[in-house]
N, CA, C, O and CB atoms as a CASP TS submission, in Angstrom:
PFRMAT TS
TARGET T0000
AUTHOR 0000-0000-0000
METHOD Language model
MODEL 1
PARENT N/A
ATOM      1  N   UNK     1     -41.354 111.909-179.238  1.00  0.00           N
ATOM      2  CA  UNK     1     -41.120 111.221-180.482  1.00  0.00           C
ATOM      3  C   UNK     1     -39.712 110.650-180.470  1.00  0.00           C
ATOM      4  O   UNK     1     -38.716 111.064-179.877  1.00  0.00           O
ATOM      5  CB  UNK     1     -41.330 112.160-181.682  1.00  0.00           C
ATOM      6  N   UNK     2     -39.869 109.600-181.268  1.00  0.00           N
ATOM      7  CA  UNK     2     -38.277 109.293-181.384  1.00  0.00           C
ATOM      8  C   UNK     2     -37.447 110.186-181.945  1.00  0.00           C
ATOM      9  O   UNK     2     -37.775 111.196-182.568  1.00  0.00           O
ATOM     10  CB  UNK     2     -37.982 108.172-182.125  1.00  0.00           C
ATOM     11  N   UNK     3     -35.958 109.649-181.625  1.00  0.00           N
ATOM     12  CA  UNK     3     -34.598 110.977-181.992  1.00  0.00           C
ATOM     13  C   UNK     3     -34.740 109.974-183.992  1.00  0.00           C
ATOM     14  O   UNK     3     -34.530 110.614-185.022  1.00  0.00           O
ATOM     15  CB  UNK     3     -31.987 110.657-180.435  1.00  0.00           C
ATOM     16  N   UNK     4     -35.024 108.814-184.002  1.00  0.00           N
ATOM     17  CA  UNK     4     -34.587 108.643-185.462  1.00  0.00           C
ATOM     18  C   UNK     4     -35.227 108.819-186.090  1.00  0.00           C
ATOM     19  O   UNK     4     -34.915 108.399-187.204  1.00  0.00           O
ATOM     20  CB  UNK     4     -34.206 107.745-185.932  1.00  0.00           C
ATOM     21  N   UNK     5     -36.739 109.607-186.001  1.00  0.00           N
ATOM     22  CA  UNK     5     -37.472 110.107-187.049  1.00  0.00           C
ATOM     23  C   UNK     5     -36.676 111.226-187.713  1.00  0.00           C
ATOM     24  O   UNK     5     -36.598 111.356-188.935  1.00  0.00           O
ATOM     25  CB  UNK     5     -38.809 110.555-186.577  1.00  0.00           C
ATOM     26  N   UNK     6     -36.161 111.931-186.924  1.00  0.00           N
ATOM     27  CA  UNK     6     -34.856 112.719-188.071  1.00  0.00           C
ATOM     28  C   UNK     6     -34.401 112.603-188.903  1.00  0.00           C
ATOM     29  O   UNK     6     -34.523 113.393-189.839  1.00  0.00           O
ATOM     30  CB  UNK     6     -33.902 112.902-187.975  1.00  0.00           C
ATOM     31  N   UNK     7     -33.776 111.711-188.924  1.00  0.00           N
ATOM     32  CA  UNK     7     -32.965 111.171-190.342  1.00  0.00           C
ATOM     33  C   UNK     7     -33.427 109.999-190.640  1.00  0.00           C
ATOM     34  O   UNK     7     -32.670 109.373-191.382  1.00  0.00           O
ATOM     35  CB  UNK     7     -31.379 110.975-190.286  1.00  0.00           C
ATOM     36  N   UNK     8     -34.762 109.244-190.230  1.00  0.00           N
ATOM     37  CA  UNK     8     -35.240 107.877-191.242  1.00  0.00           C
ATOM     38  C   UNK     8     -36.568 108.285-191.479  1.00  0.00           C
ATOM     39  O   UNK     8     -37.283 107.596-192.207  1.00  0.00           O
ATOM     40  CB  UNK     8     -35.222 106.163-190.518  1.00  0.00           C
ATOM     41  N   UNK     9     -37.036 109.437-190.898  1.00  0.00           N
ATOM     42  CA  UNK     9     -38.662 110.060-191.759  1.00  0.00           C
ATOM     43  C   UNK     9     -38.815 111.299-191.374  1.00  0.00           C
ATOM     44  O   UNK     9     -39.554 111.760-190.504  1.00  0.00           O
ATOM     45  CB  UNK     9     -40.265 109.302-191.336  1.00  0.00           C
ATOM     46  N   UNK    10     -37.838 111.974-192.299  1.00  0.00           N
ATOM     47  CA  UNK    10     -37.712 113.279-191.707  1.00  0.00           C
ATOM     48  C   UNK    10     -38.926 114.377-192.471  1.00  0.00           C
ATOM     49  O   UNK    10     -39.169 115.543-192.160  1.00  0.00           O
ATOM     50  CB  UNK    10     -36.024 113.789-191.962  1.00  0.00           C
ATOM     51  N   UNK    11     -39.737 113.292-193.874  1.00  0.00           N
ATOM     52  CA  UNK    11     -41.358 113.808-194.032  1.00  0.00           C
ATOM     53  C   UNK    11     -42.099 113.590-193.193  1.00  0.00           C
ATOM     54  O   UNK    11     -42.591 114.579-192.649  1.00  0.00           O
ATOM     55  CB  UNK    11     -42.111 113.356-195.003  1.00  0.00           C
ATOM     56  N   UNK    12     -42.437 112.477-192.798  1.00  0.00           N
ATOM     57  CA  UNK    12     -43.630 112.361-191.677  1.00  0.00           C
ATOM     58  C   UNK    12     -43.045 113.623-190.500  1.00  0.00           C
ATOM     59  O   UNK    12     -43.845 114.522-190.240  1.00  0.00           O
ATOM     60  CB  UNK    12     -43.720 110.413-190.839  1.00  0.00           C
ATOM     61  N   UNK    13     -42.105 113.641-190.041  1.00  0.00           N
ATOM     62  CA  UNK    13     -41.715 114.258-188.909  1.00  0.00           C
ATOM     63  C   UNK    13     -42.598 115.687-189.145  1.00  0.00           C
ATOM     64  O   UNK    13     -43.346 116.166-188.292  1.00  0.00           O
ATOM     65  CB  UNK    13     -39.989 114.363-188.782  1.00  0.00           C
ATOM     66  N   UNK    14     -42.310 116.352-190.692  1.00  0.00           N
ATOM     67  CA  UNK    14     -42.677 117.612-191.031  1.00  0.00           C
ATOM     68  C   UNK    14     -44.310 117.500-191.301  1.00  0.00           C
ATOM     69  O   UNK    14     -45.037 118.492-191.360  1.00  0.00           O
ATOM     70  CB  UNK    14     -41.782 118.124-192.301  1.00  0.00           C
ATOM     71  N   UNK    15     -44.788 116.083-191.462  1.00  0.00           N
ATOM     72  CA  UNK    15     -45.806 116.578-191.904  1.00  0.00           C
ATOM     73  C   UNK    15     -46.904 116.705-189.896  1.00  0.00           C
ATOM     74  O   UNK    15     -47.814 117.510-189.695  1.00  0.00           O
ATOM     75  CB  UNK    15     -46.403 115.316-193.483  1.00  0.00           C
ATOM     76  N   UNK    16     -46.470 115.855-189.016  1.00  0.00           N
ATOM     77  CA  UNK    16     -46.480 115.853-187.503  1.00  0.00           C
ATOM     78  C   UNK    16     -46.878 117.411-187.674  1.00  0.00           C
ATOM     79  O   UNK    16     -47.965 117.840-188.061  1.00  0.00           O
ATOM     80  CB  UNK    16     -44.897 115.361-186.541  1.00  0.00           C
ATOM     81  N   UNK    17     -45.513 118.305-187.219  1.00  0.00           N
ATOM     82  CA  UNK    17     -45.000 119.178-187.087  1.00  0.00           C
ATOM     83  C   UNK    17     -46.217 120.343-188.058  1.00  0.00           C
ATOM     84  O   UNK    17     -46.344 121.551-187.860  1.00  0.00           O
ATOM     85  CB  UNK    17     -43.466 118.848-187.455  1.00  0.00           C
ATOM     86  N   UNK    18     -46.691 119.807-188.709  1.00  0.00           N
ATOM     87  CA  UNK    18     -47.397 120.914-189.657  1.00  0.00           C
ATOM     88  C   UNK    18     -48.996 120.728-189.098  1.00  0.00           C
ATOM     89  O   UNK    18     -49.874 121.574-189.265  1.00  0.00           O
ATOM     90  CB  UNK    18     -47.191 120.531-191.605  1.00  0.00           C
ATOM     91  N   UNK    19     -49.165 119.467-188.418  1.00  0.00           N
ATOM     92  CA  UNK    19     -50.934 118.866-187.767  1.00  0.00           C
ATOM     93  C   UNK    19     -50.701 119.402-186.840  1.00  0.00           C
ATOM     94  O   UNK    19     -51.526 120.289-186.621  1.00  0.00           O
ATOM     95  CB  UNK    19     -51.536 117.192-187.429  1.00  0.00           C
ATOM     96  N   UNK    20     -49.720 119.297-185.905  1.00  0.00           N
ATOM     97  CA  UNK    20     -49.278 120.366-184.817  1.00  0.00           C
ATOM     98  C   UNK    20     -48.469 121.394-184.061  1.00  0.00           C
ATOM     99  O   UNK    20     -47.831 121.377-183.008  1.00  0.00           O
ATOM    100  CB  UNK    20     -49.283 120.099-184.368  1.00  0.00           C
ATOM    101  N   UNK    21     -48.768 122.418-185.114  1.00  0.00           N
ATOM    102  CA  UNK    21     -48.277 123.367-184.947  1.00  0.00           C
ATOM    103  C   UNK    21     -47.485 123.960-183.488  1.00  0.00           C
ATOM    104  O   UNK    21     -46.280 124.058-183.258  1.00  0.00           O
ATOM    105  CB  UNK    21     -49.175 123.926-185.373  1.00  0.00           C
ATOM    106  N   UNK    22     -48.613 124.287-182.666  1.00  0.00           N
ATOM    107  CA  UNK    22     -48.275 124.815-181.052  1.00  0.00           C
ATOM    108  C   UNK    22     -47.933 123.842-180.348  1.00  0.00           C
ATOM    109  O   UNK    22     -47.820 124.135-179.158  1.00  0.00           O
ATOM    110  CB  UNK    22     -49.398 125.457-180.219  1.00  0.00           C
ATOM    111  N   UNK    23     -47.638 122.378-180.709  1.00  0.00           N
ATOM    112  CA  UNK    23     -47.028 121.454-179.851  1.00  0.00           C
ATOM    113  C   UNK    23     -46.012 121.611-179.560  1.00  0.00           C
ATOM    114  O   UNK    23     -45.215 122.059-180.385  1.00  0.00           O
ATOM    115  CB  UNK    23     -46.997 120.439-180.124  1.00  0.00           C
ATOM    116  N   UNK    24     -45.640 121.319-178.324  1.00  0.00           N
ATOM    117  CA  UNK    24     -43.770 121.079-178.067  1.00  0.00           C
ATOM    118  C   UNK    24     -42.964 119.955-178.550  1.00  0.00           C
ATOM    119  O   UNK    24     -43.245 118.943-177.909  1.00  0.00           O
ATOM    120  CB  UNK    24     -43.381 120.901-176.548  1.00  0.00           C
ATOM    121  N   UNK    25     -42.308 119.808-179.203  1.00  0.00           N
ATOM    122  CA  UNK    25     -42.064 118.070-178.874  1.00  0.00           C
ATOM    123  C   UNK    25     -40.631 118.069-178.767  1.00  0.00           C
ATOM    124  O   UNK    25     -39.582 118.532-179.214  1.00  0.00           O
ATOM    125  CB  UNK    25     -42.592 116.825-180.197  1.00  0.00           C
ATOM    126  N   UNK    26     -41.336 117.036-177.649  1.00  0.00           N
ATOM    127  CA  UNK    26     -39.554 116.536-177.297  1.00  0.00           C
ATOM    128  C   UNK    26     -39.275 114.855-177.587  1.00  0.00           C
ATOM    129  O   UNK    26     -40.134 113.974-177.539  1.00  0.00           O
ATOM    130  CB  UNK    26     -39.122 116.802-175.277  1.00  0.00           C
ATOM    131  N   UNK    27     -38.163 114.725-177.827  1.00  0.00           N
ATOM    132  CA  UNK    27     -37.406 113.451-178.455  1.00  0.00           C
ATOM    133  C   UNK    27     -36.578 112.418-177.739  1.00  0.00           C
ATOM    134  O   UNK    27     -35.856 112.939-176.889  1.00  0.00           O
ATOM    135  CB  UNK    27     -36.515 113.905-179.359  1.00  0.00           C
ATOM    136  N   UNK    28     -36.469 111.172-177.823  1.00  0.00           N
ATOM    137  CA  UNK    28     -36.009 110.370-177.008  1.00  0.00           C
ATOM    138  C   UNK    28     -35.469 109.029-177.637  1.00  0.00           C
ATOM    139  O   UNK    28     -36.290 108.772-178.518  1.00  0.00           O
ATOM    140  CB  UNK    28     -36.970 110.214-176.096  1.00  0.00           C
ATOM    141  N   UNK    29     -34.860 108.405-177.634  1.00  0.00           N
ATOM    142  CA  UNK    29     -34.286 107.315-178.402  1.00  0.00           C
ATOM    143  C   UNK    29     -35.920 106.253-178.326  1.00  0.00           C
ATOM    144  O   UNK    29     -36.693 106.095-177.380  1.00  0.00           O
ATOM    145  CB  UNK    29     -32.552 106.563-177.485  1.00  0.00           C
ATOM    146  N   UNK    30     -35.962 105.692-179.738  1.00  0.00           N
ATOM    147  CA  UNK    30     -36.610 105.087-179.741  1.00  0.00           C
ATOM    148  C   UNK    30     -37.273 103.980-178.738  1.00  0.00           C
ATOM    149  O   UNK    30     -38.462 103.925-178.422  1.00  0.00           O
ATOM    150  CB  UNK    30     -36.264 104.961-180.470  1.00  0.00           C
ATOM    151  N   UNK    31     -35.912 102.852-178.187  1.00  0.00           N
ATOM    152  CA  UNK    31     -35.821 102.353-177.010  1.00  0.00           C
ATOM    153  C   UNK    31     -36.740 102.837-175.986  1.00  0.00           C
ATOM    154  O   UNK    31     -37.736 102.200-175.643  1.00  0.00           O
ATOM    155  CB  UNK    31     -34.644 102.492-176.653  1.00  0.00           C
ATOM    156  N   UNK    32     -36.394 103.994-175.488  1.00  0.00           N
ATOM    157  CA  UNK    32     -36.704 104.483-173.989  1.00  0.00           C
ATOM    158  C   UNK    32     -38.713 104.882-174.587  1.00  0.00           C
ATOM    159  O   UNK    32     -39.695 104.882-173.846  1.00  0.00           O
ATOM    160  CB  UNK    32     -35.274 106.409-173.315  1.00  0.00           C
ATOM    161  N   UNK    33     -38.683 105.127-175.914  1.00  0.00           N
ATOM    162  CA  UNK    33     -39.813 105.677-176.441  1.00  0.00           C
ATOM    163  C   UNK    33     -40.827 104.291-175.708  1.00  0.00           C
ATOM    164  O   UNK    33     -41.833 104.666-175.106  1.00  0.00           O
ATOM    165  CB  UNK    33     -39.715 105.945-178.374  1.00  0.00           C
ATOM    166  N   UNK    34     -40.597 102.972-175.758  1.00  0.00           N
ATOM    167  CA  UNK    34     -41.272 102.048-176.413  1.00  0.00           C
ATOM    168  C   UNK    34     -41.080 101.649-174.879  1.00  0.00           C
ATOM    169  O   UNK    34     -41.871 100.810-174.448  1.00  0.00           O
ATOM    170  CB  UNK    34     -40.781 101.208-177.875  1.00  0.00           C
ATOM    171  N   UNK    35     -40.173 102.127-174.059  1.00  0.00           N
ATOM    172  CA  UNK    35     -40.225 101.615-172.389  1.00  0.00           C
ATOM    173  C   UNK    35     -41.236 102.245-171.683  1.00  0.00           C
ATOM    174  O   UNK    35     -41.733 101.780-170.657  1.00  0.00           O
ATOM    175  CB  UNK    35     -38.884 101.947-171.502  1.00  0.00           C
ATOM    176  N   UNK    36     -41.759 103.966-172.541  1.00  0.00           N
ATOM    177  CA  UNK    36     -42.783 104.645-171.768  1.00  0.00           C
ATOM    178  C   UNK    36     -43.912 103.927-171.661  1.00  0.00           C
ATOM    179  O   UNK    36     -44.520 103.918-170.591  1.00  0.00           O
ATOM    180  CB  UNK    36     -43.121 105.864-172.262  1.00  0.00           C
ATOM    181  N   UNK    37     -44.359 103.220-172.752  1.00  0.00           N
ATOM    182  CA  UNK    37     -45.679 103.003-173.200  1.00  0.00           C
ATOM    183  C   UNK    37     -46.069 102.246-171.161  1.00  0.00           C
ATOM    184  O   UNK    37     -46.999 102.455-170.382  1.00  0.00           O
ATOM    185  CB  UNK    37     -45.763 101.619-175.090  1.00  0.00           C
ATOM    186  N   UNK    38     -45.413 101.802-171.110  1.00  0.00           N
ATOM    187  CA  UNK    38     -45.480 100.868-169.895  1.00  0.00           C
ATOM    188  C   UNK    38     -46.252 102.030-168.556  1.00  0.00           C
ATOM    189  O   UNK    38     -46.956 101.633-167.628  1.00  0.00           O
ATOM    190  CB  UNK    38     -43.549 100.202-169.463  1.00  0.00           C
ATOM    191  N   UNK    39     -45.917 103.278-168.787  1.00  0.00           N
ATOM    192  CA  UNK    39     -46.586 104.000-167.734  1.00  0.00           C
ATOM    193  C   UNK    39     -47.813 104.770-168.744  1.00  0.00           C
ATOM    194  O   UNK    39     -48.207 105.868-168.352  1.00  0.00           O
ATOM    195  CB  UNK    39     -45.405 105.141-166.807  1.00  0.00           C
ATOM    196  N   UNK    40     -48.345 104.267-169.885  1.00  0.00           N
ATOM    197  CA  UNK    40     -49.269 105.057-170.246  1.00  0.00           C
ATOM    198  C   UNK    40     -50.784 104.183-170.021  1.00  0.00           C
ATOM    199  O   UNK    40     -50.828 102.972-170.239  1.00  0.00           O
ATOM    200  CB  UNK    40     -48.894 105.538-171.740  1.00  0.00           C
ATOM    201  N   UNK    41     -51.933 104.920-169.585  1.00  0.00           N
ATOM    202  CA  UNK    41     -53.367 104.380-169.474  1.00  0.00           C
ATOM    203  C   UNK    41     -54.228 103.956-170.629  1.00  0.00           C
ATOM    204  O   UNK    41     -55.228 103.251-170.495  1.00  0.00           O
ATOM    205  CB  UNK    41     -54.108 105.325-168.870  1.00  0.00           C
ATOM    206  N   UNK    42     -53.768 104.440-171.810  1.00  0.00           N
ATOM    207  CA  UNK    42     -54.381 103.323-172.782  1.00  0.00           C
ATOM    208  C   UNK    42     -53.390 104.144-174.606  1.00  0.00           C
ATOM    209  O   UNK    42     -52.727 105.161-174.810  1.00  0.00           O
ATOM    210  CB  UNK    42     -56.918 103.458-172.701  1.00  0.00           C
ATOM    211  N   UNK    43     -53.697 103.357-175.195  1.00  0.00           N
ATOM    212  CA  UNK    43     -52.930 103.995-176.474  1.00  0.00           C
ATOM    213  C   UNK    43     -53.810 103.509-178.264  1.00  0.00           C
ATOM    214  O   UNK    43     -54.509 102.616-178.743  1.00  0.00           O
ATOM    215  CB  UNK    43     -50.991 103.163-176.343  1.00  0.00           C
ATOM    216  N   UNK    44     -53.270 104.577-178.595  1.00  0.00           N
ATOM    217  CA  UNK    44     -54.080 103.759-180.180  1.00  0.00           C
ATOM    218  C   UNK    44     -53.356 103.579-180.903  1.00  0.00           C
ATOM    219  O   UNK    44     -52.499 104.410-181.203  1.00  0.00           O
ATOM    220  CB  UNK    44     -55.109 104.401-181.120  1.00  0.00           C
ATOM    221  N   UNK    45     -53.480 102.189-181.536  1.00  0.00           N
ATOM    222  CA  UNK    45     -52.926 102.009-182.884  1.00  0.00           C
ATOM    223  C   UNK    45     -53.628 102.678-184.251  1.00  0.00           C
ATOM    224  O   UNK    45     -54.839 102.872-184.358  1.00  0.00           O
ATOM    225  CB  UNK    45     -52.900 100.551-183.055  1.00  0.00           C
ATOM    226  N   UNK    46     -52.743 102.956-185.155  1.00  0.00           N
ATOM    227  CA  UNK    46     -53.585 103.785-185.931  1.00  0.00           C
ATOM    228  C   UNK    46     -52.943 103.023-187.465  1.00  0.00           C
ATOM    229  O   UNK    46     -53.280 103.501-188.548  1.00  0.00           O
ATOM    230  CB  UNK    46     -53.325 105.711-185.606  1.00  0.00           C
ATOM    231  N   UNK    47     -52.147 101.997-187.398  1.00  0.00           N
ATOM    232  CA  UNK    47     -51.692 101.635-188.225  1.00  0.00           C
ATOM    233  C   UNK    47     -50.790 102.320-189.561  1.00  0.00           C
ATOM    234  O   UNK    47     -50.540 101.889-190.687  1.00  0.00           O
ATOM    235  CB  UNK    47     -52.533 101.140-188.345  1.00  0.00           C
ATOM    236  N   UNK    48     -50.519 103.312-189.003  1.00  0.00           N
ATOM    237  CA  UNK    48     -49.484 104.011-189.610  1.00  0.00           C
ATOM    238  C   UNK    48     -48.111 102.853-189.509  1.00  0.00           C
ATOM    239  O   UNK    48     -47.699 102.289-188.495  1.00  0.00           O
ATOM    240  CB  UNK    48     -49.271 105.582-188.751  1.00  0.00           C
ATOM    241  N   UNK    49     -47.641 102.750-190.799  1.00  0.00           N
ATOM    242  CA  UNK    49     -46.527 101.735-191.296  1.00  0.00           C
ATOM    243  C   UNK    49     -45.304 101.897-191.220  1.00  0.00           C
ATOM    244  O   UNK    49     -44.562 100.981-190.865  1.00  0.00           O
ATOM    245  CB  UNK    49     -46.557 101.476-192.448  1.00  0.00           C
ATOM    246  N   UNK    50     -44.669 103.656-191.691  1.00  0.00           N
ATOM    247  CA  UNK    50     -43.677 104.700-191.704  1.00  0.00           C
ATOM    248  C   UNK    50     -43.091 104.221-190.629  1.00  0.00           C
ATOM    249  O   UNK    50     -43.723 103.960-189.605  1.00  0.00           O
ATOM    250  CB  UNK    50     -44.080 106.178-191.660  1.00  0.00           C
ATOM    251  N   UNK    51     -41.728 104.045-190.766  1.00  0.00           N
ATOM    252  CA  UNK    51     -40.916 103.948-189.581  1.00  0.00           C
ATOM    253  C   UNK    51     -40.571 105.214-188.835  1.00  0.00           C
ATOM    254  O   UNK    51     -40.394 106.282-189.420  1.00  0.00           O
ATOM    255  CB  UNK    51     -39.726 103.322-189.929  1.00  0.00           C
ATOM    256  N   UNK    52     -40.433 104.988-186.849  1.00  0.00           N
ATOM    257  CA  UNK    52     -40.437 105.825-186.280  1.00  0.00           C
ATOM    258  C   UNK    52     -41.767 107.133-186.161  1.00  0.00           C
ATOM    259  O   UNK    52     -41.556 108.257-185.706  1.00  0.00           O
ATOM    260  CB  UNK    52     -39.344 106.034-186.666  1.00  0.00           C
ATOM    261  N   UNK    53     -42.552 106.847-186.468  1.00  0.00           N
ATOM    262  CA  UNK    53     -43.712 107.656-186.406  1.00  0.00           C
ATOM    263  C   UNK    53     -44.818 107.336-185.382  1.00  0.00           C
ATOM    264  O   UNK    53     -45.999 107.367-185.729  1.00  0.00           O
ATOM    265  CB  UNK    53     -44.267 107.637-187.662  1.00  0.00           C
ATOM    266  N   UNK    54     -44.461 107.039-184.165  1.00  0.00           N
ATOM    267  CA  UNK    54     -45.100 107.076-183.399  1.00  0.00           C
ATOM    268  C   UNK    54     -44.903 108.227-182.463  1.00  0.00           C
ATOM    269  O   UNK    54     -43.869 108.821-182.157  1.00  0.00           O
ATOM    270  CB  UNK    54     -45.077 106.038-183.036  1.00  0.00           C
ATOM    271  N   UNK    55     -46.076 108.389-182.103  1.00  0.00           N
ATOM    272  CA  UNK    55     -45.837 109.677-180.916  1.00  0.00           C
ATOM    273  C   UNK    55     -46.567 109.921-179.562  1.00  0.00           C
ATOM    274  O   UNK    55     -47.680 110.439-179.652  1.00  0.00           O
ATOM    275  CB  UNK    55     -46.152 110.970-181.556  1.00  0.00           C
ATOM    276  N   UNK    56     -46.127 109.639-178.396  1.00  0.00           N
ATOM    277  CA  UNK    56     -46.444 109.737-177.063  1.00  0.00           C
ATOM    278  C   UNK    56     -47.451 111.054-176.646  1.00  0.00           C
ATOM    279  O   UNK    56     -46.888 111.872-175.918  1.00  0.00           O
ATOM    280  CB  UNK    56     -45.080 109.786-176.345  1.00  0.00           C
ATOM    281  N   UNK    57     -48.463 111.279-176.908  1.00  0.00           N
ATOM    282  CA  UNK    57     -49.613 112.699-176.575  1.00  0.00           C
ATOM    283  C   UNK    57     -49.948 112.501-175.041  1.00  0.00           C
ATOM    284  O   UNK    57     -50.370 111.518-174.431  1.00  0.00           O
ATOM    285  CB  UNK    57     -51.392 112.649-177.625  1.00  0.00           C
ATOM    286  N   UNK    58     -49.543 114.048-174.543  1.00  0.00           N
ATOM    287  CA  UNK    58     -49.296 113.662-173.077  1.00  0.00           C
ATOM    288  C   UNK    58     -50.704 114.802-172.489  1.00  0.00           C
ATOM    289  O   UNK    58     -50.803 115.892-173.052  1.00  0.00           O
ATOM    290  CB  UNK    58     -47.289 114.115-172.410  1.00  0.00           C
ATOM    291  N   UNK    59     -51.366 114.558-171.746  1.00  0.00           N
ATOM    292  CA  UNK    59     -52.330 115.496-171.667  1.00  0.00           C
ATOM    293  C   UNK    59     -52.262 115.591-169.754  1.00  0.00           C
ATOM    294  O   UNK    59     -51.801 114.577-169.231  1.00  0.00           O
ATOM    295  CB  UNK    59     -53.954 114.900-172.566  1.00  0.00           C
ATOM    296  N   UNK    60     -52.530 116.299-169.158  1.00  0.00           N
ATOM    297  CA  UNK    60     -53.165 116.725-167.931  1.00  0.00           C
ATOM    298  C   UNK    60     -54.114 117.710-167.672  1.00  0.00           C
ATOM    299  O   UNK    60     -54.719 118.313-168.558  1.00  0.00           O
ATOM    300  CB  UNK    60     -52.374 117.015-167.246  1.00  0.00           C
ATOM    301  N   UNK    61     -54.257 117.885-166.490  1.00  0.00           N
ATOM    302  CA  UNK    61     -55.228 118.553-165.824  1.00  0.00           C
ATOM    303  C   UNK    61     -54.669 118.817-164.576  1.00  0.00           C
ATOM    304  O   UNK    61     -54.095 117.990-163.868  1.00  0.00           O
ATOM    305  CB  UNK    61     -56.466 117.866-165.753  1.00  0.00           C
ATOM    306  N   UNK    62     -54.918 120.411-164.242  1.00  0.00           N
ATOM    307  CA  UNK    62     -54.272 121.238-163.045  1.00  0.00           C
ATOM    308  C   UNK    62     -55.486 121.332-162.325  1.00  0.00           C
ATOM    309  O   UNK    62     -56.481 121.819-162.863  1.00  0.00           O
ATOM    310  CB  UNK    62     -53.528 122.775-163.374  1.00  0.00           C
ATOM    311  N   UNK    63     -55.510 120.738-160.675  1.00  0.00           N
ATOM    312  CA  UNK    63     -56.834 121.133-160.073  1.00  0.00           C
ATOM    313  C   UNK    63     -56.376 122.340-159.344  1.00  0.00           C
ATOM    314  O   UNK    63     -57.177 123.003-158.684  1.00  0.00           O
ATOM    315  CB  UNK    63     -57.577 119.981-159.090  1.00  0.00           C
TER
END
């Protein structure tokens, strides 16, 4: 997630944080947030408006 959901939606952040509980999350300047997308295989828009409320869901599989 971005580092400025902190202090520019620091509700959404809590309400994240409350849908996922046992998640880890780690934070990154918005910038570098929006450079990942470039290595991700597909993404959804969900039309959430709230600034900084996007969030990178990272999943694998151990063979």
């Amino acid at each position: 997630m971005a580092d400025e959901i902190k202090d520019q939606n620091p509700a959404q952040l809590e309400n994240i944080k409350q849908a996922l509980p046992d998640v880890e999350i780690e934070f990154m300047p918005h910038t570098d947030l929006k450079k990942s997308l470039a290595k991700t295989h597909a993404f959804i828009r969900t039309g959430e408006m709230t600034p900084y409320s996007n969030i990178i869901l990272e999943s694998g599989v151990t063979f």
